[in-house]
One Martini backbone bead per residue (centre of mass of N, CA, C, O) as a GRO file, in nm:
protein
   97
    1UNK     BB    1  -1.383  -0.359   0.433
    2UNK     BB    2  -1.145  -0.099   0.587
    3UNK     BB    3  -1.177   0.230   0.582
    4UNK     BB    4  -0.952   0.500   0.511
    5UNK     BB    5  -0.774   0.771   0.555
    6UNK     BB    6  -0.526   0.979   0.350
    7UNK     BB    7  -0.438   1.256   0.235
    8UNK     BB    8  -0.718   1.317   0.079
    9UNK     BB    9  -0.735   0.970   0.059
   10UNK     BB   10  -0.901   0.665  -0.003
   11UNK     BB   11  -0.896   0.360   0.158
   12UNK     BB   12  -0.853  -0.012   0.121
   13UNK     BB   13  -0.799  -0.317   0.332
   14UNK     BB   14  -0.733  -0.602   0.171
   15UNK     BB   15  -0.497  -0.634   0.371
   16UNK     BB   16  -0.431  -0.806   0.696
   17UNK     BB   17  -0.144  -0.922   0.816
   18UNK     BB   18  -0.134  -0.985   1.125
   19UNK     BB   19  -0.289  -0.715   1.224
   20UNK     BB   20  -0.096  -0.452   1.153
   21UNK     BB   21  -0.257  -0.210   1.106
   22UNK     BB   22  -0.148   0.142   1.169
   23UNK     BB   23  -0.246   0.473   1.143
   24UNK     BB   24  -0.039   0.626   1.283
   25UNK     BB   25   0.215   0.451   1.115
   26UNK     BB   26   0.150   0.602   0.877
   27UNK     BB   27   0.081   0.906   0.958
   28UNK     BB   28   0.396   0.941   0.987
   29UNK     BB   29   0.538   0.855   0.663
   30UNK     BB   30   0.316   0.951   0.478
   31UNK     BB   31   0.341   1.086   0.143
   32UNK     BB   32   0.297   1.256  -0.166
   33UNK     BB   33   0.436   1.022  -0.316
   34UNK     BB   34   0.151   0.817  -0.294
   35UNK     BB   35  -0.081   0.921  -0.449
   36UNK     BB   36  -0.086   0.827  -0.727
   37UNK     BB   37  -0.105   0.500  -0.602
   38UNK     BB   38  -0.311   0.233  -0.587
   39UNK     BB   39  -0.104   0.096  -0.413
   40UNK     BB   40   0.013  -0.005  -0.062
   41UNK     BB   41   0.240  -0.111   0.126
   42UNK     BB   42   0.301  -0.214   0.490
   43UNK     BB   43   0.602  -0.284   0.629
   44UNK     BB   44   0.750  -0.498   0.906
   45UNK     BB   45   1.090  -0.427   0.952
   46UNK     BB   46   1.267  -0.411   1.232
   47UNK     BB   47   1.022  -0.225   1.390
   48UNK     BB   48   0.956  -0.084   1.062
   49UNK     BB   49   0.805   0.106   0.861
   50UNK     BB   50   0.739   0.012   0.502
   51UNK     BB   51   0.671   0.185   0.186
   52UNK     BB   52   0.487   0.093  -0.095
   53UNK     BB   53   0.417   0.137  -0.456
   54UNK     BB   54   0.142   0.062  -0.672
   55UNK     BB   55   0.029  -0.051  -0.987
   56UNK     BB   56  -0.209  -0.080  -1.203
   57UNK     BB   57  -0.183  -0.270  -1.484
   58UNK     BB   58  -0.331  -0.025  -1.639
   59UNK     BB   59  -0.141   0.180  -1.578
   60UNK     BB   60   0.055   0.390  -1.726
   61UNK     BB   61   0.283   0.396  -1.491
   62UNK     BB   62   0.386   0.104  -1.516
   63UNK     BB   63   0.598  -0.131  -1.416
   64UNK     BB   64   0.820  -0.383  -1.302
   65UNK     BB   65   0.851  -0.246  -0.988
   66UNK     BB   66   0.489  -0.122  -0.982
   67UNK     BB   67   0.354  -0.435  -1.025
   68UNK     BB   68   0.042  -0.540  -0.882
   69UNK     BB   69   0.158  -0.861  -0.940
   70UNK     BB   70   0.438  -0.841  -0.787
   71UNK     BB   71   0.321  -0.846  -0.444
   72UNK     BB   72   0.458  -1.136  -0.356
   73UNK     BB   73   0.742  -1.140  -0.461
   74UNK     BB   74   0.815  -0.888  -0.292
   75UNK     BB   75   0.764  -1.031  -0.031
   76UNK     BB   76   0.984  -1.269  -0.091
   77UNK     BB   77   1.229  -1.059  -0.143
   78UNK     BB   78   1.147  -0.752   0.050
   79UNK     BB   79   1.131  -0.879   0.283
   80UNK     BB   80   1.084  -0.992   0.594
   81UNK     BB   81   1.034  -1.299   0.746
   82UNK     BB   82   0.719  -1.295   0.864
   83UNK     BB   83   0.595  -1.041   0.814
   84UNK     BB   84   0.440  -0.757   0.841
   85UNK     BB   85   0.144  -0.679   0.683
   86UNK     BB   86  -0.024  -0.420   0.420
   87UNK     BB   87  -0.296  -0.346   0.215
   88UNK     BB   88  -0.372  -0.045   0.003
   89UNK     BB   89  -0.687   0.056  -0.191
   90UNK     BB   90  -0.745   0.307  -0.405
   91UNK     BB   91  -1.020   0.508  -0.399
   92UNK     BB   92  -1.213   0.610  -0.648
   93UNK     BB   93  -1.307   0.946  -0.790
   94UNK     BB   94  -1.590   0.926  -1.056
   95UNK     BB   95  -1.647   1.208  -1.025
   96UNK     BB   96  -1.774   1.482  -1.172
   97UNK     BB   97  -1.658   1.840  -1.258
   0.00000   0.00000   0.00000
């Protein structure tokens, strides 16, 4: 899988539905909002990029409506039908201080 940074934070890309993936348009519109979260969904519905941020089932911050088992759900229910999608999931600093 491609990694990437953003925010001076490390993601890694493990969907890239239909190659929609531009970094460019990500660091266009991501902020320290995002920075929490475990996963960012990033869709593209009538030709502009939104993104949604998801938390891992075991994160304290976790409720239903940004729990990354229900990220199938969101896309079939909030995206635009056969849109372009792509999951960043945060790669973890377990480096001790």
């Amino acid at each position: 899988m491609k990694k990437i940074k953003v925010l001076e934070n490390e993601y890694e890309i493990i969907i890239d539905n239909q190659l929609s993936f531009n970094l460019a348009d990500v660091e266009k519109i991501i902020t320290e909002y995002f920075e929490p979260y475990d996963y960012i969904l990033g869709d593209y519905s009538y030709g502009k990029l939104r993104l949604k941020g998801f938390y891992d089932n075991m994160n304290k911050m976790v409720n239903s409506i940004n729990n990354f088992n229900d990220v199938d759900n969101y896309i079939k229910c909030f995206c635009a039908y056969n849109c372009k999608y792509f999951i960043l999931k945060k790669i973890k600093n377990d480096k001790l201080s």
